[in-house]
Every structure is written in structure tokens, then in C-alpha cells.
N, CA and C atoms of all chains as a GROMACS GRO file, in nm:
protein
  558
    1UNK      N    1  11.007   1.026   7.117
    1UNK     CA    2  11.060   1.161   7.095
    1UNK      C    3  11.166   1.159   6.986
    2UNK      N    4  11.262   1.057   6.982
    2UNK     CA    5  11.365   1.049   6.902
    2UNK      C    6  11.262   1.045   6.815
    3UNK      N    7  11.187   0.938   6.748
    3UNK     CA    8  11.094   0.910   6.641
    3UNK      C    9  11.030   1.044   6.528
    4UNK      N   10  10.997   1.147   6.658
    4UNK     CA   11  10.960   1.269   6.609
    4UNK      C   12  11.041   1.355   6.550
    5UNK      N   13  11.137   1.382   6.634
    5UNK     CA   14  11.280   1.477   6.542
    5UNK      C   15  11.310   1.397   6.406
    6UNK      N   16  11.330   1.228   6.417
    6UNK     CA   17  11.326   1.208   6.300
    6UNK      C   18  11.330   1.243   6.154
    7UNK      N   19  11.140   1.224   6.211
    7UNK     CA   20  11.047   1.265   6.127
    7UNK      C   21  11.053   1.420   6.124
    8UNK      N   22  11.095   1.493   6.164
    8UNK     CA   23  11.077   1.622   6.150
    8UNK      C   24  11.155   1.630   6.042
    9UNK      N   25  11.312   1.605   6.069
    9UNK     CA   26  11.437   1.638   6.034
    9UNK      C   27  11.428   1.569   5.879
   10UNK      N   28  11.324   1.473   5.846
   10UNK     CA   29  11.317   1.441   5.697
   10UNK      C   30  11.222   1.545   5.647
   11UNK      N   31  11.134   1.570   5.736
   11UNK     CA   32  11.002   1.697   5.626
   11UNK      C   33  11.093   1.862   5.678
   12UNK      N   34  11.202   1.860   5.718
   12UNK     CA   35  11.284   1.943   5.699
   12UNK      C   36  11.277   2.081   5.552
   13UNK      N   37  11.184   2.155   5.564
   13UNK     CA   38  11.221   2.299   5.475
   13UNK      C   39  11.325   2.384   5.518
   14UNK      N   40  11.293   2.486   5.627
   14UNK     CA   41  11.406   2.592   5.671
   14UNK      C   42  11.338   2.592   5.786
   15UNK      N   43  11.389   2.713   5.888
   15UNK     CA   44  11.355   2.700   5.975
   15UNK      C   45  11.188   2.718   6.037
   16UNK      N   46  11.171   2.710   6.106
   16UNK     CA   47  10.989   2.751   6.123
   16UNK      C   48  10.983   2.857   6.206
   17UNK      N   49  10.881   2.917   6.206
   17UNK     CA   50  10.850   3.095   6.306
   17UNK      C   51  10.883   3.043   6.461
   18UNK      N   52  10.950   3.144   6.498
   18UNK     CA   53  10.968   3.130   6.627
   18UNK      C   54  10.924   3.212   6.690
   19UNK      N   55  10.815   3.194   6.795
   19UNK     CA   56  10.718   3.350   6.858
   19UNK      C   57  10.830   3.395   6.930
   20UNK      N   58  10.948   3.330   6.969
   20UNK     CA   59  11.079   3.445   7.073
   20UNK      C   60  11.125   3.578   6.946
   21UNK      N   61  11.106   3.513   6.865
   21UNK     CA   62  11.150   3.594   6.752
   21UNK      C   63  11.085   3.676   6.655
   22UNK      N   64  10.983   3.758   6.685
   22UNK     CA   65  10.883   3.739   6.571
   22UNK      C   66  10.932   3.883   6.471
   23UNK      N   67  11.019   3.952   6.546
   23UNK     CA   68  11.056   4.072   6.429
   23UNK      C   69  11.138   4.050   6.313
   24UNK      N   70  11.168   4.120   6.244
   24UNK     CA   71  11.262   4.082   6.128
   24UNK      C   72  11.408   4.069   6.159
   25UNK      N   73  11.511   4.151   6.258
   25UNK     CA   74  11.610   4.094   6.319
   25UNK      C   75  11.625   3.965   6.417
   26UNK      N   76  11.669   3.883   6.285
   26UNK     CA   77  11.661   3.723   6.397
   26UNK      C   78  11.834   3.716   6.353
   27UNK      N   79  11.838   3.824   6.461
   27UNK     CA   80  12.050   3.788   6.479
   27UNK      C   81  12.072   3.659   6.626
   28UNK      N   82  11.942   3.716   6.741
   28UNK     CA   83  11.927   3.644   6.824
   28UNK      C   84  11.883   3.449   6.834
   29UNK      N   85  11.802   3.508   6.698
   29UNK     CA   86  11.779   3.340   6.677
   29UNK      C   87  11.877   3.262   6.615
   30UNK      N   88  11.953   3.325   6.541
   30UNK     CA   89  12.056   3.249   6.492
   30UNK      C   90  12.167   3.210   6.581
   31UNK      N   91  12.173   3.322   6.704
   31UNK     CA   92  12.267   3.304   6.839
   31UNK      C   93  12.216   3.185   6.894
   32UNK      N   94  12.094   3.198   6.926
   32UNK     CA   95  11.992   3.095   7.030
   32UNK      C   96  12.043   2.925   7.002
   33UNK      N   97  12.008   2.919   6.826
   33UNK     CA   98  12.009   2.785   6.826
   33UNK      C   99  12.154   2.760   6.814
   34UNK      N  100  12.245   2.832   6.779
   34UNK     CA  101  12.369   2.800   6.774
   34UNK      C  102  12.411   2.758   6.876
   35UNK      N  103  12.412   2.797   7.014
   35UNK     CA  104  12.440   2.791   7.124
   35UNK      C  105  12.346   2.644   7.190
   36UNK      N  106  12.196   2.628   7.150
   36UNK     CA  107  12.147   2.532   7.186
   36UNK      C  108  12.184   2.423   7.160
   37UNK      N  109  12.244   2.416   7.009
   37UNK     CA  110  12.283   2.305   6.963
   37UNK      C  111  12.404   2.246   7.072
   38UNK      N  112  12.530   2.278   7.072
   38UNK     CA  113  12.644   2.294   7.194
   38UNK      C  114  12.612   2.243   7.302
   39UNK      N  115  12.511   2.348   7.340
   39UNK     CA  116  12.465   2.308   7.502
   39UNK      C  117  12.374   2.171   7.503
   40UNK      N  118  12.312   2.133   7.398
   40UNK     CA  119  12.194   1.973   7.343
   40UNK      C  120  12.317   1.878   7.382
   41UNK      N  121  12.430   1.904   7.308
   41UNK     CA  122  12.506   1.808   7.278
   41UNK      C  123  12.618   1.747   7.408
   42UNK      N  124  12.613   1.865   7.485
   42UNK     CA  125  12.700   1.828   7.583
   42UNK      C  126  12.580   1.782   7.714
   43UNK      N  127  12.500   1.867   7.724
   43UNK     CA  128  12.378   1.774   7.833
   43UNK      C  129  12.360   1.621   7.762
   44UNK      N  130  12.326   1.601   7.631
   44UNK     CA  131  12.294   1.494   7.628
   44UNK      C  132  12.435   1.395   7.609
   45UNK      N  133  12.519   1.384   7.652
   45UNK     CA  134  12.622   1.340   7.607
   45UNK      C  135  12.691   1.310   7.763
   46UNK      N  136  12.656   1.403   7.818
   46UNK     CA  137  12.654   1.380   7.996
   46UNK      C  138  12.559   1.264   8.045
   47UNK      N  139  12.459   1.286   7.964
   47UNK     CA  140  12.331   1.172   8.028
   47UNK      C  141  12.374   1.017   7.954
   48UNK      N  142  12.446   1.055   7.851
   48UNK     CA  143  12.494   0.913   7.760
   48UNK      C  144  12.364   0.886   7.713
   49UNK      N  145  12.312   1.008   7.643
   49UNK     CA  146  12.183   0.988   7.529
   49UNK      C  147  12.246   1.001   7.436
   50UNK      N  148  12.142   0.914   7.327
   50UNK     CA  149  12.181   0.973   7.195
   50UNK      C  150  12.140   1.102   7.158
   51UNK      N  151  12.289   1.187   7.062
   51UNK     CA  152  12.257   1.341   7.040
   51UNK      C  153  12.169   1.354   6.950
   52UNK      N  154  12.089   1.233   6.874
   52UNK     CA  155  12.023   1.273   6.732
   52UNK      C  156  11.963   1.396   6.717
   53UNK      N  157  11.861   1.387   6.839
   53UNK     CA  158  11.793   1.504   6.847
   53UNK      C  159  11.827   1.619   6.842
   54UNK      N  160  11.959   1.664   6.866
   54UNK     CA  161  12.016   1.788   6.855
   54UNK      C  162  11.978   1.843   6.703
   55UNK      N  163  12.042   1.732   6.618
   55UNK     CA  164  12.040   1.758   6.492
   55UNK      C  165  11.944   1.933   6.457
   56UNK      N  166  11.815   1.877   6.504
   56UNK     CA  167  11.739   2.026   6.474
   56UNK      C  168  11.790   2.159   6.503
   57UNK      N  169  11.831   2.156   6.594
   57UNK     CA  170  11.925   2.266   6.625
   57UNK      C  171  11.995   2.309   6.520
   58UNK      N  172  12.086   2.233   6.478
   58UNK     CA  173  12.202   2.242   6.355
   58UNK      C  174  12.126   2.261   6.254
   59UNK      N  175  12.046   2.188   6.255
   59UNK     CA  176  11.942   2.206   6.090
   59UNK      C  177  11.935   2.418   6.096
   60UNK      N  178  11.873   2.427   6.201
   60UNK     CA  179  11.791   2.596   6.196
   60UNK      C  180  11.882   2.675   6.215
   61UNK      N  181  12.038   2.594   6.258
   61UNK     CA  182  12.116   2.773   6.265
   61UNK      C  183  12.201   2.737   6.136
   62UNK      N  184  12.195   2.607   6.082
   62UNK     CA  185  12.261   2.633   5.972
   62UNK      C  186  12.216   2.705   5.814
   63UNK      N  187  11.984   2.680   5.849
   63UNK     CA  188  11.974   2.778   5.775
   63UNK      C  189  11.965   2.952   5.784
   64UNK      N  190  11.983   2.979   5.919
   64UNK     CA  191  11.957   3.065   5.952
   64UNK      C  192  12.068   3.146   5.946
   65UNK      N  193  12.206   3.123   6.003
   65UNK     CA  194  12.304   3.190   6.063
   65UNK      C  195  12.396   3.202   5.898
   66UNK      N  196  12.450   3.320   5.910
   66UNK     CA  197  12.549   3.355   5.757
   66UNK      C  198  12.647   3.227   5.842
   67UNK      N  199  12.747   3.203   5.694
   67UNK     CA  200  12.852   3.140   5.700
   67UNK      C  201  12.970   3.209   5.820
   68UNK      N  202  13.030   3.327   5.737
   68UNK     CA  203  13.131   3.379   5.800
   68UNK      C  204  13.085   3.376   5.990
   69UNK      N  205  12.930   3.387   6.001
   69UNK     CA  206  12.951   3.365   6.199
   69UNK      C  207  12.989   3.228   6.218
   70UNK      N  208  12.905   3.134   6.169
   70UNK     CA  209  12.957   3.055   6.168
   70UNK      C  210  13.082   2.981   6.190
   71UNK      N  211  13.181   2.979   6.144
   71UNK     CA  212  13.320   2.968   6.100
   71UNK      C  213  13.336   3.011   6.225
   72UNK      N  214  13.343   3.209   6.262
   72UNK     CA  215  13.395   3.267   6.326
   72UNK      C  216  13.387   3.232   6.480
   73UNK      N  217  13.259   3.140   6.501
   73UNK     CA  218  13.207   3.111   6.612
   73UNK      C  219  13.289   2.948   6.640
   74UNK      N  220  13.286   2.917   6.556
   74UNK     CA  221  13.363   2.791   6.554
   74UNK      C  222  13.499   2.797   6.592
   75UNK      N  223  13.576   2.817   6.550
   75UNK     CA  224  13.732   2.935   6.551
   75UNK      C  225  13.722   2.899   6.700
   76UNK      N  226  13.659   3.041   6.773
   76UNK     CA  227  13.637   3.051   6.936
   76UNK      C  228  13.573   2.967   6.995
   77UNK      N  229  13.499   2.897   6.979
   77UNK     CA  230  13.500   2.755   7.047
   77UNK      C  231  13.654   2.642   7.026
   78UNK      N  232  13.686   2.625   6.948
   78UNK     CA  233  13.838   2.597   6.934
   78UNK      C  234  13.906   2.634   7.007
   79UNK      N  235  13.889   2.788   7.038
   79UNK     CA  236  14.017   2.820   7.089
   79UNK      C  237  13.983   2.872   7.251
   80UNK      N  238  13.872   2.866   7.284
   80UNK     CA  239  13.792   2.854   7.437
   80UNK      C  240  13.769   3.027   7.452
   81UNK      N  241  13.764   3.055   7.328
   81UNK     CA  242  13.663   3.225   7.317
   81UNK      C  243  13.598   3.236   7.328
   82UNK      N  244  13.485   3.120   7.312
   82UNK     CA  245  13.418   3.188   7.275
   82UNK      C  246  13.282   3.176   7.352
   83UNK      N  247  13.236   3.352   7.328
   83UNK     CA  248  13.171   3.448   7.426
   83UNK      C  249  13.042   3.412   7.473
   84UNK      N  250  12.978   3.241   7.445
   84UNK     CA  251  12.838   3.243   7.517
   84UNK      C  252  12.891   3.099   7.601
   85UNK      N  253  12.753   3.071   7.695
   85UNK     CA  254  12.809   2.945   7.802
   85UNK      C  255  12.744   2.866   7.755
   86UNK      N  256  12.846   2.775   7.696
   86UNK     CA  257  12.780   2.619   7.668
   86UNK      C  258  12.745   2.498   7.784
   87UNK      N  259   9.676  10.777   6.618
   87UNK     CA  260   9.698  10.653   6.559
   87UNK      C  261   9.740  10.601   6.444
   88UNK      N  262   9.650  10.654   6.357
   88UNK     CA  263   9.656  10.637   6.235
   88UNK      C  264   9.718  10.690   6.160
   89UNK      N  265   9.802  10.807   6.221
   89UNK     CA  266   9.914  10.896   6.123
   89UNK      C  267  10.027  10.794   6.134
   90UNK      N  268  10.101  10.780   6.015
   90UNK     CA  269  10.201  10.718   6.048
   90UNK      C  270  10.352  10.864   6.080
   91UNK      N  271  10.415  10.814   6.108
   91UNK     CA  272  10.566  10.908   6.163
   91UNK      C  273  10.625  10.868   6.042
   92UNK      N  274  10.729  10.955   6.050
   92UNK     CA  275  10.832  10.966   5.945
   92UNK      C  276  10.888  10.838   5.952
   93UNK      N  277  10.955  10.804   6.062
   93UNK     CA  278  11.019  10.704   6.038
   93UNK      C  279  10.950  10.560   5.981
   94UNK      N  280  10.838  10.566   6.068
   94UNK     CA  281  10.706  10.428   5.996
   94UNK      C  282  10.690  10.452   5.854
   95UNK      N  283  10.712  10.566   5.804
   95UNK     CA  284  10.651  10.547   5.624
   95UNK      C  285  10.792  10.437   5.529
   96UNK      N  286  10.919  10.488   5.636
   96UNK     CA  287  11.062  10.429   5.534
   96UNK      C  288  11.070  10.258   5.597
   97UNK      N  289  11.006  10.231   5.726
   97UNK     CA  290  11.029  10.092   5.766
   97UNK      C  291  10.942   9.995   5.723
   98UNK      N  292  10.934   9.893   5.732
   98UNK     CA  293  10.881   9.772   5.709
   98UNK      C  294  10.777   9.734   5.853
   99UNK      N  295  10.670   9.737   5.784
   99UNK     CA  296  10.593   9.688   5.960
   99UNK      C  297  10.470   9.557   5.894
  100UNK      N  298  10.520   9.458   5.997
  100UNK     CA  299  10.471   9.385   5.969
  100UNK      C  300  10.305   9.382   5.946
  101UNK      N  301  10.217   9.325   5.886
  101UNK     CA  302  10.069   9.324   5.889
  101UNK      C  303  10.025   9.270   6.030
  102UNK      N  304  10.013   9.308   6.135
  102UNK     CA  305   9.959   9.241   6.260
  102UNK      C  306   9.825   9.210   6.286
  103UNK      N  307   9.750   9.353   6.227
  103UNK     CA  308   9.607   9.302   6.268
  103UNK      C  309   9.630   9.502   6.315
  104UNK      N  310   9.569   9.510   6.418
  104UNK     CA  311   9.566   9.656   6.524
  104UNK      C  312   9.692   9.667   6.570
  105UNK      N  313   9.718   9.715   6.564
  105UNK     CA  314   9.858   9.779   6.683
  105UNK      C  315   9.840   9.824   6.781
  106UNK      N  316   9.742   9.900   6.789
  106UNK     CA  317   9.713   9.942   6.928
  106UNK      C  318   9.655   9.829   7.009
  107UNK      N  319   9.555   9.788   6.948
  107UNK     CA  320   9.489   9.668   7.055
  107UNK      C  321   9.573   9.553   7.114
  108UNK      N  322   9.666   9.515   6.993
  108UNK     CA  323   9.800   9.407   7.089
  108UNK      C  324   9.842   9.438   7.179
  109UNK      N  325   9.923   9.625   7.166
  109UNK     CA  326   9.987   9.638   7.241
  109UNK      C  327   9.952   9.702   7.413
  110UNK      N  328   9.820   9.774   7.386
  110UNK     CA  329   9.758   9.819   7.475
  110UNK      C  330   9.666   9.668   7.592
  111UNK      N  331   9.574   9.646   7.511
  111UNK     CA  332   9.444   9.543   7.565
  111UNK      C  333   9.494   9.398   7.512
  112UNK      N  334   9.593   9.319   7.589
  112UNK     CA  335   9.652   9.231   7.508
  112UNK      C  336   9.538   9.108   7.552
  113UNK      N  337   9.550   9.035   7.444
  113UNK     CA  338   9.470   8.921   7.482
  113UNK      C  339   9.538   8.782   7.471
  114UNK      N  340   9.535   8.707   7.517
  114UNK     CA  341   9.631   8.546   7.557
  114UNK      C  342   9.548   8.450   7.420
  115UNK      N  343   9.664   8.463   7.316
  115UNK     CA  344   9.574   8.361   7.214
  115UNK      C  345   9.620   8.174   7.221
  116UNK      N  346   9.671   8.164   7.327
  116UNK     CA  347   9.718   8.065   7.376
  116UNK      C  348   9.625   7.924   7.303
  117UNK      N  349   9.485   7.963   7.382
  117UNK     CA  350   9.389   7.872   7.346
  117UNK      C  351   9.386   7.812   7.189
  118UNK      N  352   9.462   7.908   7.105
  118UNK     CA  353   9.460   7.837   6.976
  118UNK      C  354   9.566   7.754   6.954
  119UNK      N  355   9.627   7.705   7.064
  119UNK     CA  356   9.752   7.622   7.048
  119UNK      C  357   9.694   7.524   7.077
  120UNK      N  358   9.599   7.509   7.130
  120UNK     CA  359   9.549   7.369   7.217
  120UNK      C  360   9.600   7.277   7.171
  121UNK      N  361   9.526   7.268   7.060
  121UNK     CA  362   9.518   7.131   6.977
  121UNK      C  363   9.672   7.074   6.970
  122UNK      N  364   9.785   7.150   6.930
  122UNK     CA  365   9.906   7.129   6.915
  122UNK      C  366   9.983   7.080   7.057
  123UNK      N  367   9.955   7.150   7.176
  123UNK     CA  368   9.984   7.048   7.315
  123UNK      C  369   9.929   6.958   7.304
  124UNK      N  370   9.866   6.894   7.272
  124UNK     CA  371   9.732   6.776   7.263
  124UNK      C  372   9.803   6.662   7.227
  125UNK      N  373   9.805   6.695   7.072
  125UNK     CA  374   9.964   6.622   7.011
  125UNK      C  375  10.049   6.561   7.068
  126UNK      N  376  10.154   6.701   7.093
  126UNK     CA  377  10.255   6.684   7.148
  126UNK      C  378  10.251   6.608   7.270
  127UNK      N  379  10.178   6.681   7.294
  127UNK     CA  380  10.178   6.530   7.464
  127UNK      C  381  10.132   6.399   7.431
  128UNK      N  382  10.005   6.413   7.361
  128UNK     CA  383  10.028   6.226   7.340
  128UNK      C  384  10.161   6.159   7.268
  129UNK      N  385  10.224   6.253   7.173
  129UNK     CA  386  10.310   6.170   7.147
  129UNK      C  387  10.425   6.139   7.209
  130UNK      N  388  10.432   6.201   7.296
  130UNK     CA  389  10.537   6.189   7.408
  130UNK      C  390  10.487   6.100   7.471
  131UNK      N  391  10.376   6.142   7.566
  131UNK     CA  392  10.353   5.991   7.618
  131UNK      C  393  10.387   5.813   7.526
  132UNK      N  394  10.308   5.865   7.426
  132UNK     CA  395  10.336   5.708   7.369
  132UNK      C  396  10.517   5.657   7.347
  133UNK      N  397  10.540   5.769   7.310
  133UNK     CA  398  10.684   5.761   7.322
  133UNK      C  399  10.720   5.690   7.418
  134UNK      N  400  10.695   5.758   7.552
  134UNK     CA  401  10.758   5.711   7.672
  134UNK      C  402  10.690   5.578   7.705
  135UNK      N  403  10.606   5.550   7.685
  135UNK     CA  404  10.562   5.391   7.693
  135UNK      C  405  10.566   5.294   7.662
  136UNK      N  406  10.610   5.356   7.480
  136UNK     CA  407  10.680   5.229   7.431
  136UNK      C  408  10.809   5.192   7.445
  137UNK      N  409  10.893   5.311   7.507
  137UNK     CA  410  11.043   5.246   7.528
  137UNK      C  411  10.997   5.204   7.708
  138UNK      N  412  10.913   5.204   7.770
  138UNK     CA  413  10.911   5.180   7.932
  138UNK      C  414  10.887   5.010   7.897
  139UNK      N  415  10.778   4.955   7.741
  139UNK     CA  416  10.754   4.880   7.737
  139UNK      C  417  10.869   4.754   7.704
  140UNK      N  418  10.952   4.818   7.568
  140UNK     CA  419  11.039   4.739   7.528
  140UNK      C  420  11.153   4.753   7.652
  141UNK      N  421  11.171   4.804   7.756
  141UNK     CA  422  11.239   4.754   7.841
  141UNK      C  423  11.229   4.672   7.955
  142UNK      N  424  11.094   4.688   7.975
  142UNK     CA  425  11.058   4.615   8.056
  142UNK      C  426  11.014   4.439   7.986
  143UNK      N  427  10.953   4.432   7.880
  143UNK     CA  428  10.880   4.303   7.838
  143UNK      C  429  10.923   4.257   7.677
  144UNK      N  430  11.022   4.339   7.661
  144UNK     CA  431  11.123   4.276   7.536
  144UNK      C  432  11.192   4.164   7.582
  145UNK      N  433  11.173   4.041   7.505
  145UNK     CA  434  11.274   3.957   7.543
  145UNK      C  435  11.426   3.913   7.566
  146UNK      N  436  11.436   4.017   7.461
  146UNK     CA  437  11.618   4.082   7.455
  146UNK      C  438  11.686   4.112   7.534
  147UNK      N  439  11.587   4.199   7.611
  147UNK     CA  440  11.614   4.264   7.719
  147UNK      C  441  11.613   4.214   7.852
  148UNK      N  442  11.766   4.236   7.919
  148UNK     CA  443  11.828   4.138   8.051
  148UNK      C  444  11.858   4.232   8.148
  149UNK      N  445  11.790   4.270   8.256
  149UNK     CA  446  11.802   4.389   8.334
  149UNK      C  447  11.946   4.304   8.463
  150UNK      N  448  11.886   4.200   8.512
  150UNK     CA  449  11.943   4.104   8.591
  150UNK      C  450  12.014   3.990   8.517
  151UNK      N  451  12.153   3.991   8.474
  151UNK     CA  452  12.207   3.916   8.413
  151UNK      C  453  12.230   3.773   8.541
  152UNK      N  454  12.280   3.787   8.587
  152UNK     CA  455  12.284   3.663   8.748
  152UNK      C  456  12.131   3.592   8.761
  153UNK      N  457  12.072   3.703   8.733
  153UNK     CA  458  11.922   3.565   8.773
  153UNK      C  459  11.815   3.546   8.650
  154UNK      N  460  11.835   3.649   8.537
  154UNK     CA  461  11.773   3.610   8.418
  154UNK      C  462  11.842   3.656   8.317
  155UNK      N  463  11.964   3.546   8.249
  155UNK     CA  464  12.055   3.560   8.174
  155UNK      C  465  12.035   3.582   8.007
  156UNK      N  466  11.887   3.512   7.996
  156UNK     CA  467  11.844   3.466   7.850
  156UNK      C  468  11.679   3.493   7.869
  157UNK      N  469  11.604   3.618   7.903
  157UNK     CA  470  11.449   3.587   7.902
  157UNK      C  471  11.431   3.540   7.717
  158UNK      N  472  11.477   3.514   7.650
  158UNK     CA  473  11.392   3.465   7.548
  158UNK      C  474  11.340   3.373   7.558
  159UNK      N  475  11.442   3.245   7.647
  159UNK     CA  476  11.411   3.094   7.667
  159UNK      C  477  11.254   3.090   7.787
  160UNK      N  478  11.230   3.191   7.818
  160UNK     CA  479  11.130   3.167   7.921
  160UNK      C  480  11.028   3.187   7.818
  161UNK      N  481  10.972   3.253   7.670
  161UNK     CA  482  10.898   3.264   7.632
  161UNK      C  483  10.810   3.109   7.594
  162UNK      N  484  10.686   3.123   7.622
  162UNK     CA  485  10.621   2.990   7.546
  162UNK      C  486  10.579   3.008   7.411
  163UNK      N  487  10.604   2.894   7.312
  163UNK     CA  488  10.568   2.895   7.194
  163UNK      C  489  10.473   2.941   7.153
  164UNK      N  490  10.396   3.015   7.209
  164UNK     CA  491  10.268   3.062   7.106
  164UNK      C  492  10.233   3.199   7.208
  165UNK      N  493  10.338   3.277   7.291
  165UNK     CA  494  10.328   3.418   7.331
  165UNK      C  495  10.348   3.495   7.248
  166UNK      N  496  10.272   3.592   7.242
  166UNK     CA  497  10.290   3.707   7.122
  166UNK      C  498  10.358   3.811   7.217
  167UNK      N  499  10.452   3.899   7.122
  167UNK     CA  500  10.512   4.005   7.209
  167UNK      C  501  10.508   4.091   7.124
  168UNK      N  502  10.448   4.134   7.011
  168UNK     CA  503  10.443   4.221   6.902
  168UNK      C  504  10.275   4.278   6.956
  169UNK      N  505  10.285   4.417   6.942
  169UNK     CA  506  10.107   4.460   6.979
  169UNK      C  507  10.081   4.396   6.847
  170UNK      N  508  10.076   4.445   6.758
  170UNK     CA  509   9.985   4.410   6.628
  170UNK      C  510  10.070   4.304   6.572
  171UNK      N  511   9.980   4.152   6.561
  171UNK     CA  512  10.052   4.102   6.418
  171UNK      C  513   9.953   4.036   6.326
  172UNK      N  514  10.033   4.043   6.201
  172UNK     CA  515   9.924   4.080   6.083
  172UNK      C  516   9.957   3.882   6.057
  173UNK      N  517   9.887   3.820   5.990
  173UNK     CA  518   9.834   3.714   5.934
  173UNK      C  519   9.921   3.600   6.054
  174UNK      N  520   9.927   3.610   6.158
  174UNK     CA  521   9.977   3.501   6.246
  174UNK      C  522   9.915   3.481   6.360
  175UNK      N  523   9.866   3.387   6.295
  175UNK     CA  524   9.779   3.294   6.438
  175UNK      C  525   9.866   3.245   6.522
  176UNK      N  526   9.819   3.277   6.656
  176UNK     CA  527   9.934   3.237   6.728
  176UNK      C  528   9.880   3.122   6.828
  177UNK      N  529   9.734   3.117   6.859
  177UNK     CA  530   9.671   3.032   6.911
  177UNK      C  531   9.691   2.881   6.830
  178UNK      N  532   9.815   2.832   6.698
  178UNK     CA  533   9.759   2.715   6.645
  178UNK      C  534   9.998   2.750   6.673
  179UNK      N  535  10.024   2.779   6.752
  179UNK     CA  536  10.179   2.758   6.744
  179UNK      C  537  10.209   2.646   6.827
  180UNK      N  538  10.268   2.554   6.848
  180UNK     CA  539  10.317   2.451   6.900
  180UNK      C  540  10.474   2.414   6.956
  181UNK      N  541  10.492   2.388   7.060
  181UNK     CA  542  10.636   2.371   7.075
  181UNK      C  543  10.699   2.258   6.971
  182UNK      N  544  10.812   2.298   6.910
  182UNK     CA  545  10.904   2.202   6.771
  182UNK      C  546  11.046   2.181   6.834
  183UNK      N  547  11.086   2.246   6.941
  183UNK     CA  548  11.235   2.188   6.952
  183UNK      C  549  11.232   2.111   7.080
  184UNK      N  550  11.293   2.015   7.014
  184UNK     CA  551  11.393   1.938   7.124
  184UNK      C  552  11.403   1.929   7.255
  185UNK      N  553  11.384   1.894   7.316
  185UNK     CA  554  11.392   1.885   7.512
  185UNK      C  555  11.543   1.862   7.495
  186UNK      N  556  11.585   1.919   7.608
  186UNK     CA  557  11.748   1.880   7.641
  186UNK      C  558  11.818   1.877   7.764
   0.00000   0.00000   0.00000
């Protein structure tokens, strides 16, 4: 499995279609993986796996999500704002 | 009938058709509306079905926050939730993220 993300994460373009998502507002998908990534990292980090795999996560909301949420979302995780459950 | 009165020669009267026959032997021209209830009701209906739909089977949409916080995550990779979609095969979609 690690092997595969890998390999994904090198043939890496942008993100790929997501059928949860299929309309043109993907504010949700950019929420989704943002939050997945977080939540990847702390389950697997509980289990004392390696996080590599998360990586994908980060890959798709970093092409996905504007900067300024970004940041802004970051900020409130810093400061224990912030508004989804990791 | 057909005389007009003094006052009918200085007013404005609309072209109706008979005057007497409207007003005397009226007849219900209802039936020529049909088509236009016809319409109108289907589009109401569809109306009302497509918001009964996107509330009920939108994924966005969280009626029960306590017991289904996120229905997007329940979707499987290759469910379509769009009635029509144009050039996407959805029978060749595959799960790509991560187990966690």
C-alpha cells in the first residue's frame, strides 16, 4: 500500500475526479481533504505508522484549496479554532 | 342592441366579440387554459422533486448531525449523484485515497 501512494504521489498531476464531488463547487472537497489529511495523520501516528501515505491528501488540498483558506485554517488549528473534528 | 347610447358613442369600448352573448348566455372558456395548467403543474411538480431530491440524497446534505455527520464519506467511488452526466464513465472509477 505504502508502495502505491508512492507511486501515485510521483505520477502526481492535480487532483483526480471525485464522484463525492462531481459539480463545479468543490468548496467541500477542498474541506474534505484538508481535514483528511489531519485526521490520516493523527490516526496514523496513534497506530505508530508511517504518515507517508497521508501525503495524498496534502498533495489534493494543496492543489485544490486557495491559499488564503489555507493559512486561515492553519491559524485555527494553532490556536484550537478550528471549526472541523480532527 | 345595436343602437349605441349617447354615452357609448364618447367612451372607449373594448372589441369583445358580442356583448350581449358574454353578458347574457355566458360560456366558461376555461378549457382554453388547459394547456397552461398543464405546464404549470408539471413545473411545479418537478420543482418540488427536485428540491425533495437534493434534500433527501445530496451528499451535502446532513439532516442528523449525531449519527450522519459527513454523508459524503459514505459515497463509493464510482456512485453517480448527478441525473445526467455528460462524458463520465463512472463504471471505470476506482477508489485512489488512502485507507486511514
Amino acid at each position: 500500500m505504502a508502495e502505491d501512494i508512492k507511486a501515485k504521489l510521483e505520477k502526481y498531476r492535480t487532483a483526480p475526479f471525485d464522484a463525492r464531488f462531481p459539480n463545479q463547487n468543490q468548496t467541500r472537497n477542498c474541506w474534505s481533504n484538508y481535514v483528511d489529511y489531519y485526521r490520516c495523520q493523527k490516526a496514523l501516528d496513534a497506530k505508530g505508522l508511517d504518515t507517508q501515505p497521508c501525503e495524498w491528501y496534502k498533495r489534493v488540498y494543496k492543489s485544490l484549496c486557495p491559499i488564503s483558506w489555507i493559512q486561515k485554517w492553519d491559524e485555527q488549528r494553532e490556536d484550537g479554532t478550528f471549526p472541523g473534528k480532527i | 342592441m345595436f343602437y349605441r347610447s349617447n354615452i357609448e358613442t364618447y367612451s372607449l369600448r373594448l372589441h369583445t366579440g358580442n356583448p350581449a352573448r358574454s353578458a347574457a348566455a355566458e360560456e366558461s372558456r376555461v378549457h382554453l387554459l388547459i394547456p397552461l395548467f398543464i405546464f404549470i403543474s408539471g413545473g411545479a411538480t418537478m420543482s418540488v422533486l427536485a428540491l425533495t431530491r437534493a434534500a433527501l440524497k445530496n451528499p451535502d446534505v446532513s439532516w442528523d448531525h449525531k449519527n450522519n455527520p459527513e454523508p459524503w464519506n459514505k459515497m463509493e467511488p464510482n456512485q453517480q449523484y448527478k441525473l445526467l452526466a455528460v462524458n463520465m464513465d463512472y463504471s471505470k472509477l476506482k477508489k485512489d485515497r488512502p485507507d486511514f
